[in-house]
N, CA, C and O of each residue as an XYZ file, in Angstrom:
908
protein
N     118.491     84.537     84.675
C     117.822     84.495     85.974
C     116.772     85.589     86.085
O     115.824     85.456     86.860
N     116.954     86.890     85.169
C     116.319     87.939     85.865
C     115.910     88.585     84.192
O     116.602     88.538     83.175
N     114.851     89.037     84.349
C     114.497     89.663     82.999
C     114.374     91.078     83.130
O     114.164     91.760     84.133
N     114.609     91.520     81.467
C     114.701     93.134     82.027
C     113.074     93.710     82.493
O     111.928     93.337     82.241
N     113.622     94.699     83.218
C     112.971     95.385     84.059
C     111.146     96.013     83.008
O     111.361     96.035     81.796
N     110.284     96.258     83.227
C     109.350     97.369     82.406
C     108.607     98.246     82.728
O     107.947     97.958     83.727
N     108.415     99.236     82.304
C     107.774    100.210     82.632
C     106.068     99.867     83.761
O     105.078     99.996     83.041
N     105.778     99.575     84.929
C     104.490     99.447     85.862
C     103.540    100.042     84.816
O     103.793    101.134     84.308
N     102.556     99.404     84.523
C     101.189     99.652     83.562
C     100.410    100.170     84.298
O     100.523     99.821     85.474
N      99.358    101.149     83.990
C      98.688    101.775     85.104
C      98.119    101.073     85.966
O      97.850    101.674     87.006
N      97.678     99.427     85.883
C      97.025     98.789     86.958
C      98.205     98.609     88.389
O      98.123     98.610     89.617
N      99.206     98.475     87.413
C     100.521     98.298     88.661
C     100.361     99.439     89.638
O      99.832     99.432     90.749
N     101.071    100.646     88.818
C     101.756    101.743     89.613
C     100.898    102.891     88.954
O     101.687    103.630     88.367
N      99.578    103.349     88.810
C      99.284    104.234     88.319
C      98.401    105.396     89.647
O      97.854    104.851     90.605
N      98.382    106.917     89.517
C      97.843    107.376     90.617
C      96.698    106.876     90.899
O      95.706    106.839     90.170
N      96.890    106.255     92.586
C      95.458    106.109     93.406
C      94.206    106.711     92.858
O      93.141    106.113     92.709
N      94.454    107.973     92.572
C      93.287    108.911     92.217
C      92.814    108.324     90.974
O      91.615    108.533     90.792
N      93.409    107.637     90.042
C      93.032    106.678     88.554
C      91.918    105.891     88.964
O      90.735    105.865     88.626
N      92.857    105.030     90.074
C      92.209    103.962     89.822
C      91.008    103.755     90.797
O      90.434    102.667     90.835
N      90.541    105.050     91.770
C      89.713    104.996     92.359
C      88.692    106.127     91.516
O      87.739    106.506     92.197
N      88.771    106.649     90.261
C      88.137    106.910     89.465
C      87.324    106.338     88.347
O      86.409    106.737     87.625
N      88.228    104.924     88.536
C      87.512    103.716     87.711
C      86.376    102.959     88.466
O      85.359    102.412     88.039
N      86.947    103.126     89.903
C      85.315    103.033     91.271
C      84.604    103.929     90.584
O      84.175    103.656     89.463
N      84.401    105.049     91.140
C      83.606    105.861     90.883
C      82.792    106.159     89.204
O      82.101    107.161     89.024
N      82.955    105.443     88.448
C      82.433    105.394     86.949
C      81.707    104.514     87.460
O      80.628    105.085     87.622
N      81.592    103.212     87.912
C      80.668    102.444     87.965
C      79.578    102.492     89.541
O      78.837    101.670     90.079
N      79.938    103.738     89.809
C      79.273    104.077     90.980
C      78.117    105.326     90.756
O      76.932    105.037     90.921
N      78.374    106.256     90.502
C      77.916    107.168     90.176
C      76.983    106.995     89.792
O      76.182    107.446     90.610
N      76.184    106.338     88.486
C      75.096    106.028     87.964
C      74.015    105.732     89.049
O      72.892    106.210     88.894
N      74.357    104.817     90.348
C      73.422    105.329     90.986
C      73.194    106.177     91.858
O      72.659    105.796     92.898
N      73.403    107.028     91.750
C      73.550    108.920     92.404
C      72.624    109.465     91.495
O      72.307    110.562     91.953
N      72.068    109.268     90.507
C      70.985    110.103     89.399
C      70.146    110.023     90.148
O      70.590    110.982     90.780
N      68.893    109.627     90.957
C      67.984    109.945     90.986
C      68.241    111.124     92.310
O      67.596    112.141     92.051
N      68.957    111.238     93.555
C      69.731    112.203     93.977
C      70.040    113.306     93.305
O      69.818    114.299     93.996
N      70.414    113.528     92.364
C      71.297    115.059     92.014
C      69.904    115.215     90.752
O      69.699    116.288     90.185
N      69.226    114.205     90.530
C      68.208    115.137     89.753
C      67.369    115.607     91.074
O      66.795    116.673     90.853
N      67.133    115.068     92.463
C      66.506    115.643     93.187
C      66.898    116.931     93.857
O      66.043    117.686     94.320
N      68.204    117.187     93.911
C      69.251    118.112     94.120
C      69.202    119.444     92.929
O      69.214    120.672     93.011
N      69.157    118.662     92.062
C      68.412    119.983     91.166
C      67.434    120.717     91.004
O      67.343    121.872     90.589
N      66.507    119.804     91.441
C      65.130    120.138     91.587
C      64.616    121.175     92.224
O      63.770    121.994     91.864
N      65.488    121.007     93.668
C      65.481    121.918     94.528
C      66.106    123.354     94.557
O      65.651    124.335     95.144
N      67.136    123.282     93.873
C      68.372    124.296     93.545
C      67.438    125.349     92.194
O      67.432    126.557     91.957
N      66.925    124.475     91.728
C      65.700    125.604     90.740
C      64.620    126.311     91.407
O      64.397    127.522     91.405
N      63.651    124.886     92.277
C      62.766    125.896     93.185
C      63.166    126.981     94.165
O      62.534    128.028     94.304
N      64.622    126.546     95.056
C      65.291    127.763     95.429
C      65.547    128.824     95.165
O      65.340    129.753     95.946
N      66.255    129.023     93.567
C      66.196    130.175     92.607
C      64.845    130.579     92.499
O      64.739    131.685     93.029
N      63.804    130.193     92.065
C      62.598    130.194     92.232
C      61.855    131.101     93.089
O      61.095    132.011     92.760
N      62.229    130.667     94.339
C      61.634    131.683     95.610
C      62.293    132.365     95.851
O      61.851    133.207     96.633
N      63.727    132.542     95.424
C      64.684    133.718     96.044
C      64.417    135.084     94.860
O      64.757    136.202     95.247
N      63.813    134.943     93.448
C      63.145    135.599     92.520
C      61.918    136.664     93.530
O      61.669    137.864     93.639
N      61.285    135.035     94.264
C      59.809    135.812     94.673
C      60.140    136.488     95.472
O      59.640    137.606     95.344
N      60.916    136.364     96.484
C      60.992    136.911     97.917
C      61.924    138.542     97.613
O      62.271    139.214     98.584
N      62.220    138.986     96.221
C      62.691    140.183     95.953
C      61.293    140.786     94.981
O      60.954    141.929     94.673
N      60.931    139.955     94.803
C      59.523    140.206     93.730
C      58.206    141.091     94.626
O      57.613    142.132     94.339
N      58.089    140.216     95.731
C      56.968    140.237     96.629
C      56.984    140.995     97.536
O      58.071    141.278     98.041
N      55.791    141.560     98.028
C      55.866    142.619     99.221
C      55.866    142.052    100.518
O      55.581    140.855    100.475
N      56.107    142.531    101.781
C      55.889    142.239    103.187
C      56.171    140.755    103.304
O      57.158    140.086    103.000
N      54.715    140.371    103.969
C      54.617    138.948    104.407
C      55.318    137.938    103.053
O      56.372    137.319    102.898
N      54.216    138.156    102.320
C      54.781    137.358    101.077
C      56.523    136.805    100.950
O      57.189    135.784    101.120
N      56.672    138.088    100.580
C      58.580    138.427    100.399
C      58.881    137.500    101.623
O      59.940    136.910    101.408
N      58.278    137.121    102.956
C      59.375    136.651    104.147
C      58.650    135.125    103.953
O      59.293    134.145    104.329
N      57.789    135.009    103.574
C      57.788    133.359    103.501
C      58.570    133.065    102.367
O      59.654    132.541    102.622
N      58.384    133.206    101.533
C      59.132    133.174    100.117
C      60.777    133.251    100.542
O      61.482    132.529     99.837
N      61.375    133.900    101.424
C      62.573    133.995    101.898
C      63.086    132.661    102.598
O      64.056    132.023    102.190
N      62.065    132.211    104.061
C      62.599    130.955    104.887
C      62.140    129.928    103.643
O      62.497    128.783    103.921
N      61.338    130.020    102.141
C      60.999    129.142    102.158
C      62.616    128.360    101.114
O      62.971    127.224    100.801
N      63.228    129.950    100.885
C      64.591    129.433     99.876
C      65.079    128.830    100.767
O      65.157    127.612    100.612
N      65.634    129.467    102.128
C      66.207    128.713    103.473
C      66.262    127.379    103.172
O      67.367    126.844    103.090
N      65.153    126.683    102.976
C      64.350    125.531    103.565
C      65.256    124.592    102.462
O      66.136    123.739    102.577
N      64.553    125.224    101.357
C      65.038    124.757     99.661
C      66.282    124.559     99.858
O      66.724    123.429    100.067
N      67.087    125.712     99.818
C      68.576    125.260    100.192
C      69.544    124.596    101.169
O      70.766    124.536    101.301
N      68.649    124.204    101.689
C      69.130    123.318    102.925
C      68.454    121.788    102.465
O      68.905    120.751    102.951
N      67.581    121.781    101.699
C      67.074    120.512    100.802
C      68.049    120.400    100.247
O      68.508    119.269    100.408
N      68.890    121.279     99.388
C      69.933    121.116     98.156
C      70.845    120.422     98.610
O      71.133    119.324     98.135
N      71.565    121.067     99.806
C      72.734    120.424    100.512
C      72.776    119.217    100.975
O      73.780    118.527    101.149
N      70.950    118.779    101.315
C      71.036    117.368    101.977
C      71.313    116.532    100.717
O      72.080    115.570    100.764
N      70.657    116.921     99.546
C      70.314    116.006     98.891
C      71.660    115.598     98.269
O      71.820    114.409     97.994
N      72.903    116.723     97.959
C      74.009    116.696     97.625
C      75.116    115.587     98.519
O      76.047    114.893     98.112
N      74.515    115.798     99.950
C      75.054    114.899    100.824
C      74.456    113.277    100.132
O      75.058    112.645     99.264
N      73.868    113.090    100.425
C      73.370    111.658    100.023
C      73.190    111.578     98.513
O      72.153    110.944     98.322
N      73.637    111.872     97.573
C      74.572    111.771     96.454
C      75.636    111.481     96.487
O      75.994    110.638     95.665
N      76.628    112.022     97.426
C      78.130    111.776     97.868
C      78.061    110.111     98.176
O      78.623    109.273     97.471
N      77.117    109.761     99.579
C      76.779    108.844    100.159
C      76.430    107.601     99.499
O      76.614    106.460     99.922
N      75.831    108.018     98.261
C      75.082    106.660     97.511
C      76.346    106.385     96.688
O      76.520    105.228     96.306
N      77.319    107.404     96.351
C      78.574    107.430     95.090
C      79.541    106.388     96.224
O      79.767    105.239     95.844
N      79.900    106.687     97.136
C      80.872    106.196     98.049
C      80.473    104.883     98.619
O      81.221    103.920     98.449
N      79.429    104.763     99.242
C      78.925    103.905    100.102
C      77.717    102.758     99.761
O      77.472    101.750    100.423
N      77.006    103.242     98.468
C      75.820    103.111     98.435
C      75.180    102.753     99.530
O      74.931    101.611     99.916
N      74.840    104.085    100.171
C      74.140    103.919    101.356
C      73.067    105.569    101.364
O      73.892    106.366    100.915
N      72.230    106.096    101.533
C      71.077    104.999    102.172
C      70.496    103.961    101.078
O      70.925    103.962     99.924
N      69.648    103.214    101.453
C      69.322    102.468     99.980
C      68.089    102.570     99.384
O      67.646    101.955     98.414
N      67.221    104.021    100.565
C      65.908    104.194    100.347
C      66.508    105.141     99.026
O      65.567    105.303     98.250
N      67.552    105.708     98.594
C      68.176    106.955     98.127
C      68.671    106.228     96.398
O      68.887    106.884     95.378
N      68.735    104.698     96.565
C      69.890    104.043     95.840
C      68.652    103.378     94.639
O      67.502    103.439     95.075
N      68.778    102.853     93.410
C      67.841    102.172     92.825
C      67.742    100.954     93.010
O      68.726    100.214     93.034
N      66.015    100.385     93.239
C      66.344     98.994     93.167
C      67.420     97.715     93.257
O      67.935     96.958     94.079
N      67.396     97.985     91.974
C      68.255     97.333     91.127
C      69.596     96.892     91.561
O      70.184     95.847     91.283
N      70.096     98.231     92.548
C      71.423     98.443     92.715
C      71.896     98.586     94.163
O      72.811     99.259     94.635
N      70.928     97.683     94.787
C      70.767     98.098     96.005
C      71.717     97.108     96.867
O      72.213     97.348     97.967
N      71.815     96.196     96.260
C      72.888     95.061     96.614
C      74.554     95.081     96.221
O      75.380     94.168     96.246
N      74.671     96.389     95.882
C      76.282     96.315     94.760
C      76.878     97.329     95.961
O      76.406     98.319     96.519
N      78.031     96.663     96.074
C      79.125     97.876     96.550
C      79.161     99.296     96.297
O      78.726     99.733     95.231
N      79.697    100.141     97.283
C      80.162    101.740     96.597
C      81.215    101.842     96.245
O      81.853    100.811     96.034
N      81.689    102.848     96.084
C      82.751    103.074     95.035
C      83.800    103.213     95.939
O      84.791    103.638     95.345
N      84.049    102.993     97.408
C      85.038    103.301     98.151
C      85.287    101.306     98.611
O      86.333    100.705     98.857
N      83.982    100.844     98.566
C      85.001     99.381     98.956
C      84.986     98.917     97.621
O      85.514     97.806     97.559
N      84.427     99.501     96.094
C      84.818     98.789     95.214
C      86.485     98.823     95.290
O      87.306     97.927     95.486
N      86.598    100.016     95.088
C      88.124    100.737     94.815
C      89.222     99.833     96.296
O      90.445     99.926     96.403
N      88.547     99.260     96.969
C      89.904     98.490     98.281
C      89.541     97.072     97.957
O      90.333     96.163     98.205
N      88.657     96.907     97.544
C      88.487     95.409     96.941
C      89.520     95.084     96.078
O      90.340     94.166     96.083
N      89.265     96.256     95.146
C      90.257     95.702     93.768
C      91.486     95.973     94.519
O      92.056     94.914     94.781
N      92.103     97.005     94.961
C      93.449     97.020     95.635
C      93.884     95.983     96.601
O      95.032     96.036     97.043
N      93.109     95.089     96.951
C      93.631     93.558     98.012
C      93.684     93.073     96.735
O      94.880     92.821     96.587
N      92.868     92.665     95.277
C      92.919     91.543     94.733
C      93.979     92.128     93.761
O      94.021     91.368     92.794
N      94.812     93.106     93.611
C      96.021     93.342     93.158
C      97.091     92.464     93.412
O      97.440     92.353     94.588
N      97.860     91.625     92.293
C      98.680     91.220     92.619
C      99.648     91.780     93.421
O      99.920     92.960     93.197
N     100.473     90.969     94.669
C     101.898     92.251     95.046
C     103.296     92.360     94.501
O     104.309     92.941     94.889
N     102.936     91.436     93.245
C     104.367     91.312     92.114
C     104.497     93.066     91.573
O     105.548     93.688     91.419
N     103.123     93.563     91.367
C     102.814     94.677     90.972
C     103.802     95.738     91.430
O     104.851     95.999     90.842
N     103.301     96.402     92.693
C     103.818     97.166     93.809
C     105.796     96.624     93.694
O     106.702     97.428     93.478
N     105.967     95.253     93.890
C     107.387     95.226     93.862
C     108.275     95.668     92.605
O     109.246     96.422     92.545
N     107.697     95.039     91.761
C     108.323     95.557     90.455
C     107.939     97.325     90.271
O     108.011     97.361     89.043
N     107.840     97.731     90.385
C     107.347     99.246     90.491
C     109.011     99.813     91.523
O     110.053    100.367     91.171
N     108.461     99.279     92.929
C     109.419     99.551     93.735
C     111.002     99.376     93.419
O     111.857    100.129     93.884
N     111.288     98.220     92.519
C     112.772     98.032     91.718
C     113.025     98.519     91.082
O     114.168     98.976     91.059
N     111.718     98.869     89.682
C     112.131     99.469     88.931
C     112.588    101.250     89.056
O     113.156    101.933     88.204
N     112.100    101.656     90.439
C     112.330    102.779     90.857
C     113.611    103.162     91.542
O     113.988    104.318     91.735
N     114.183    102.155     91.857
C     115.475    102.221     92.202
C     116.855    102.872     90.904
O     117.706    103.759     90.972
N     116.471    101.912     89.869
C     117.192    102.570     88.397
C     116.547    103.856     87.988
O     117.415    104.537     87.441
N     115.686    104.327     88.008
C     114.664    105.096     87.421
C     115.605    106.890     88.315
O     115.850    107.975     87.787
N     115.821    106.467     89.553
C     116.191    107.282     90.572
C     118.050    107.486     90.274
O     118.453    108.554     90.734
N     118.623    107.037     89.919
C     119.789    106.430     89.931
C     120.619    106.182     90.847
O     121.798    106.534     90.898
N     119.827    105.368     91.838
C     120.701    104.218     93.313
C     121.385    103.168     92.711
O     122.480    102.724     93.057
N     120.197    102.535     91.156
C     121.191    101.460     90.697
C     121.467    101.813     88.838
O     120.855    102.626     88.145
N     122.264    101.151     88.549
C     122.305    101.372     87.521
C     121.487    100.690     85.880
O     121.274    101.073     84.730
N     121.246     99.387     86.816
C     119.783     98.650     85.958
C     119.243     97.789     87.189
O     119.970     97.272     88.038
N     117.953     97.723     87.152
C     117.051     97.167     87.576
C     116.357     96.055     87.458
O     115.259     96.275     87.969
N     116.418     94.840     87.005
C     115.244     93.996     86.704
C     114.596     92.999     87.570
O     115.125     92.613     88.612
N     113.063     92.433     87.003
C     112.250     91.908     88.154
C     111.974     90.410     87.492
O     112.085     90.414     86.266
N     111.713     89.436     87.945
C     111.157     88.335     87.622
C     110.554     87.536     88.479
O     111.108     87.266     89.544
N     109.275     87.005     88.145
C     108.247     86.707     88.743
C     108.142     85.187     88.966
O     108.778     84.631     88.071
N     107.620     84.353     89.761
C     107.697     82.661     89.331
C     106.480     82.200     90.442
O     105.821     83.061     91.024
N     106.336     81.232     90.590
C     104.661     81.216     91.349
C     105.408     79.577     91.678
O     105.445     78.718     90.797
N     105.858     79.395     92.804
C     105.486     77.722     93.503
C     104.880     77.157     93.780
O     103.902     77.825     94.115
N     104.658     75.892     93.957
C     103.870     74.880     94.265
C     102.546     74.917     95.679
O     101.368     74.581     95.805
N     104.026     75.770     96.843
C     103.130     76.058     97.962
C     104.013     77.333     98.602
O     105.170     77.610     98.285
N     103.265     77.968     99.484
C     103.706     79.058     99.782
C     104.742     79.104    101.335
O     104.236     78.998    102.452
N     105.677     79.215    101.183
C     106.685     79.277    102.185
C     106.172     79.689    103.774
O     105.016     80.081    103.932
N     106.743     79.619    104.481
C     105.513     80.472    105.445
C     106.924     80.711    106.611
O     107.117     80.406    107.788
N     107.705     81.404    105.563
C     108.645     82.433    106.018
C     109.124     83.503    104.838
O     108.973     83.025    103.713
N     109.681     84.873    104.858
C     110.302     85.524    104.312
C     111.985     85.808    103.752
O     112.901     86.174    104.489
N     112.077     85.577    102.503
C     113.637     85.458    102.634
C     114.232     86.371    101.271
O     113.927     86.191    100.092
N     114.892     87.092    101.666
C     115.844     88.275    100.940
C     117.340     87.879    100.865
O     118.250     87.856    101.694
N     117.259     87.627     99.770
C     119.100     87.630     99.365
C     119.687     88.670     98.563
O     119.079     89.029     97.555
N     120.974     89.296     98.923
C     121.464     90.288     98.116
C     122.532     90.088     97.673
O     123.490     89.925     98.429
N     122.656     90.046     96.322
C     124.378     89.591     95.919
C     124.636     88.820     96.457
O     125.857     88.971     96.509
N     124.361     87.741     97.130
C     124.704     86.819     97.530
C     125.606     86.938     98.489
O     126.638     86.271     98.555
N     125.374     87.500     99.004
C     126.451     88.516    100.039
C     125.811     87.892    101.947
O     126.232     87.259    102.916
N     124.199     88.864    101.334
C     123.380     88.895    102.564
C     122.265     88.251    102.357
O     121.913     87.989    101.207
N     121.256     87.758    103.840
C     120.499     87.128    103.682
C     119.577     87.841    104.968
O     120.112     88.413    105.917
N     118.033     87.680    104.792
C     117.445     88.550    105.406
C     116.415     87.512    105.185
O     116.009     87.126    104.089
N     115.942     87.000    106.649
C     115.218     85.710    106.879
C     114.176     86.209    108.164
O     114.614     87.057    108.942
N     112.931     85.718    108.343
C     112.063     85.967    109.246
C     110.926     85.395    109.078
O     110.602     85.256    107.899
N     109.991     84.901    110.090
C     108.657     83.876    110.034
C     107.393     84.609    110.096
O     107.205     85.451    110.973
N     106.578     84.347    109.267
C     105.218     84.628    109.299
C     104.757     84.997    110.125
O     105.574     85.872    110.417
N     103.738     85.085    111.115
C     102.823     85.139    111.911
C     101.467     84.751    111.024
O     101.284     85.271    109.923
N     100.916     84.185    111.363
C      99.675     83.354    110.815
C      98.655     83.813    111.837
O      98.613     83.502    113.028
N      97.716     84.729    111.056
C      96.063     85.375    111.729
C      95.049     84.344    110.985
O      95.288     83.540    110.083
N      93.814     84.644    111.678
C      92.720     84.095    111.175
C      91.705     85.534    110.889
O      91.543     86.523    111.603
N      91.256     85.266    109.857
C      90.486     86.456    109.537
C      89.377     86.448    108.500
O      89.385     85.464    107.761
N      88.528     87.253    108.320
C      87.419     86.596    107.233
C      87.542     87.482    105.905
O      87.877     88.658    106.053
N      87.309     87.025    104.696
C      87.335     87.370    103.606
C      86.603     87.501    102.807
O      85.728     86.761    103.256
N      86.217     87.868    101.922
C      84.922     87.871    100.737
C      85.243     86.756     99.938
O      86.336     86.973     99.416
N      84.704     85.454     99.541
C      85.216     84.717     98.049
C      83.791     84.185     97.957
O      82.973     83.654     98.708
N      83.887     84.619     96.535
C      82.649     84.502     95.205
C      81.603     85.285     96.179
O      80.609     84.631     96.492
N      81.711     86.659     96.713
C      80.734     87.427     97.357
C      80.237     86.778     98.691
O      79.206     87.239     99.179
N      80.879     85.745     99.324
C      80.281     85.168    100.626
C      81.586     85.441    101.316
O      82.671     85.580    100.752
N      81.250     85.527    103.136
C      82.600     85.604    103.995
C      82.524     84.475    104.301
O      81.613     83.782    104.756
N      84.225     84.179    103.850
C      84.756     82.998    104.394
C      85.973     83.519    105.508
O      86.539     84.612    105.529
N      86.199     82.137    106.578
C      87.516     82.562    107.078
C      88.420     81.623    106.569
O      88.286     80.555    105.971
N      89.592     82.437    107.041
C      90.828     82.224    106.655
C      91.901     82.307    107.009
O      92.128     83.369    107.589
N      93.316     81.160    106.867
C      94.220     81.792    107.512
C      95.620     82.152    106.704
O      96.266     81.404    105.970
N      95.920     83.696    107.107
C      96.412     84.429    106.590
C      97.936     84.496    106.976
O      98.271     84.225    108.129
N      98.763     84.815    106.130
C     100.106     85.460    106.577
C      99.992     86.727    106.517
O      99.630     87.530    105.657
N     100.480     86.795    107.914
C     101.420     88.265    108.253
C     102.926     88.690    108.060
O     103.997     88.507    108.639
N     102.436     89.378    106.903
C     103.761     89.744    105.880
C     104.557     90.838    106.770
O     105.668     90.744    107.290
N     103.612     91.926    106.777
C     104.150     93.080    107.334
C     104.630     93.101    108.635
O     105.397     93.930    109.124
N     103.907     91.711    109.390
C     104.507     91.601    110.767
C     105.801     91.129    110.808
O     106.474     91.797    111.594
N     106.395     90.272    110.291
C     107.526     89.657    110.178
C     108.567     90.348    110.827
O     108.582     91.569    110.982
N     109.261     89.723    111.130
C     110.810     90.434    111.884
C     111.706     89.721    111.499
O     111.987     88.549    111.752
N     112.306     90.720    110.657
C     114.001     90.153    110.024
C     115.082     89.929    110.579
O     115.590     90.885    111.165
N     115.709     88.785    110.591
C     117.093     88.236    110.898
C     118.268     87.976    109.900
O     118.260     87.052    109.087
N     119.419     89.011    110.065
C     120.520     89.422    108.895
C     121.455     88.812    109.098
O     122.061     88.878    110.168
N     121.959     87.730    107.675
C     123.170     86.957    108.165
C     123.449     87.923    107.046
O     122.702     88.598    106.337
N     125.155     87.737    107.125
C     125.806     88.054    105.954
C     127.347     86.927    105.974
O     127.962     86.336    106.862
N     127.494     87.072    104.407
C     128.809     85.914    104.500
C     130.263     86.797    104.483
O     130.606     87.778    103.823
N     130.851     86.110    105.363
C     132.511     86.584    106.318
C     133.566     86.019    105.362
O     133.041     85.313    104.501
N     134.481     86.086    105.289
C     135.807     85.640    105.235
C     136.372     84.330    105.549
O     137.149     83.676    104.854
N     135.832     84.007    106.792
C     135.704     82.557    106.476
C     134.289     81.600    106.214
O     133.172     81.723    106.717
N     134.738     80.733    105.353
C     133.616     80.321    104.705
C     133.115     78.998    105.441
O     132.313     78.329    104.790
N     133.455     78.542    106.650
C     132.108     78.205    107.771
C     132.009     78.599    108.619
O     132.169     77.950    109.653
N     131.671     79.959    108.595
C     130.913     80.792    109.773
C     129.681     80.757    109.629
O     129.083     80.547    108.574
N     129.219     80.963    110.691
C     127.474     80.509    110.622
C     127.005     81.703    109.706
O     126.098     81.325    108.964
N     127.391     83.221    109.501
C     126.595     83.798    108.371
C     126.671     83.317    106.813
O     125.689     83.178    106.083
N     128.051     83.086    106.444
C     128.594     82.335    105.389
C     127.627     81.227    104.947
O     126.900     81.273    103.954
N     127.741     80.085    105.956
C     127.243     79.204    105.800
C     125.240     79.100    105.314
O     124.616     78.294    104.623
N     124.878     80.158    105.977
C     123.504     80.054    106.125
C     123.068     80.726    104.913
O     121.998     80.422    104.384
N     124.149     81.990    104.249
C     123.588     82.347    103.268
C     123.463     81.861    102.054
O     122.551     81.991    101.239
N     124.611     81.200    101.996
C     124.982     79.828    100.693
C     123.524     78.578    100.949
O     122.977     78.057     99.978
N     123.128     78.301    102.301
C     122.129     77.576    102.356
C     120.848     77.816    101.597
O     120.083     77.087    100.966
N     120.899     79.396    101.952
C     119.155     80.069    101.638
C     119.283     80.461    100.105
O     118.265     80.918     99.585
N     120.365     80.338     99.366
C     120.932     80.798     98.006
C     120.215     78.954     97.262
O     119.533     78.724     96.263
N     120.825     77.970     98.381
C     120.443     77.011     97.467
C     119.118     76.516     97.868
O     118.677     75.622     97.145
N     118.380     76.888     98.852
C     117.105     76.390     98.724
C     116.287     77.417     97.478
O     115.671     76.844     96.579
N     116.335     78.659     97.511
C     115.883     79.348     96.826
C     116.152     78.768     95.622
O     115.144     78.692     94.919
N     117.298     78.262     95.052
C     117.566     77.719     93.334
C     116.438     76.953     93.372
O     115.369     77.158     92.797
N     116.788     75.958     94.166
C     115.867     74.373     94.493
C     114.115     74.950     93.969
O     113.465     74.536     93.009
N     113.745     75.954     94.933
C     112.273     76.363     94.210
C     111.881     76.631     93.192
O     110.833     76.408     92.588
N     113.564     77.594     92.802
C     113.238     78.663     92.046
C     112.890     77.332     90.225
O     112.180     77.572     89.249
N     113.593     76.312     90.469
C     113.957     75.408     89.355
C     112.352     74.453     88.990
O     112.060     73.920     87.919
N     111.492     74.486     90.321
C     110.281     74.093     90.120
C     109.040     74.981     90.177
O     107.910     74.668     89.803
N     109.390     76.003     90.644
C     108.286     77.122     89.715
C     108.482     77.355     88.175
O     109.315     77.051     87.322
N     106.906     78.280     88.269
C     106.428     78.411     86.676
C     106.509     79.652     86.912
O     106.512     80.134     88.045
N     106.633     80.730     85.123
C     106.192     81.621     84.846
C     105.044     82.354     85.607
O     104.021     81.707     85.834
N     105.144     83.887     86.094
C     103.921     84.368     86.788
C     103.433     85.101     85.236
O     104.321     85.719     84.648
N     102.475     85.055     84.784
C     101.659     85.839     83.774
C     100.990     86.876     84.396
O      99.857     86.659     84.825
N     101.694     88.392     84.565
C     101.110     89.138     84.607
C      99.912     90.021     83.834
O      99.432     91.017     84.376
């Protein structure tokens, strides 16, 4: 029924900070013409802060507001480097080319919605053994025909933990256009706990042996999930 458990691969369970570093590799590149302008400035700054110890009187004090100026260029320009890395935004700031592509902060939540959530669960089980609450762990995956449009938890066959969707409408990105859509609300759900008694037709008894055999019933016409 259940296969052994495996180690979450970094796409599964690896630090946030990874995998929003794999954003930021394909972001960054357009931030160059920024931080070479950021440099630019950070030299002429050095530059006048040379003169303004170099130079006498007047000289020395323009040469002074003019590092001011410079270094307050540096900082902007450092800002909108950040801006083009994260946001690509402004786009007078951004290249051509690249003016139409995501930043590196909705690349990085893009890919985290189009994460499978087999991922995250198997992670979460396998952390249970890992911790020692259980003594082995394993996960198995199967993909049905159509998607239930309720939630259902069985444990040992013991307990049963049942609750209905809520169904939103909401819009989505597919193949780069917004579409709408209607969605389950997973996280909204509200659970209802039977468990089976002593006698065996009591309504918890009964209901959990029910949800034990619809679950076979699916479980016997799903396929393999290929992670």
């Amino acid at each position: 029924m259940a296969r052994e458990g495996r180690p979450p691969d970094d796409d599964e369970a690896g630090p946030a900070l990874v995998r929003f570093g794999k954003a930021l590799g394909t972001a960054d590149i357009r931030s160059l013409p920024a931080c070479v302008a950021a440099l630019a400035l950070l030299e002429l700054g050095l530059v006048a802060s040379l003169l303004e110890d170099a130079l006498p009187g007047a000289a020395s004090r323009v040469a002074g507001r003019l590092t001011v100026r410079l270094g307050a260029g540096f900082v902007a320009m450092l800002v909108i480097a950040a801006s083009v890395v994260l946001f690509n935004r402004p786009r007078i700031a951004v290249p051509p080319a690249s003016r139409d592509e995501p930043g590196a902060l909705p690349l990085w939540w893009r890919s985290r919605r189009k994460r499978p959530p087999s991922g995250s669960l198997r992670h979460s089980v396998n952390e249970l053994a890992e911790i020692g609450l259980v003594k082995k762990a394993t996960v198995q995956v199967r993909i049905g025909g159509t998607p239930p449009p309720f939630k259902l938890y069985i444990i040992n066959d013991a307990q049963a933990f049942f609750g209905f969707y809520p169904v939103y409408e909401r819009q989505v990105e597919l193949a780069d256009e917004p579409a709408m859509i209607y969605d389950l609300g997973g996280k909204d759900t509200v659970l209802f706990h039977h468990a089976v008694t002593d006698d065996d037709q009591s309504m918890g008894s009964l209901y959990v042996e029910q949800a034990r055999r619809w679950f076979d019933s699916i479980w016997a016409i799903s396929r393999e999930y290929a992670s």
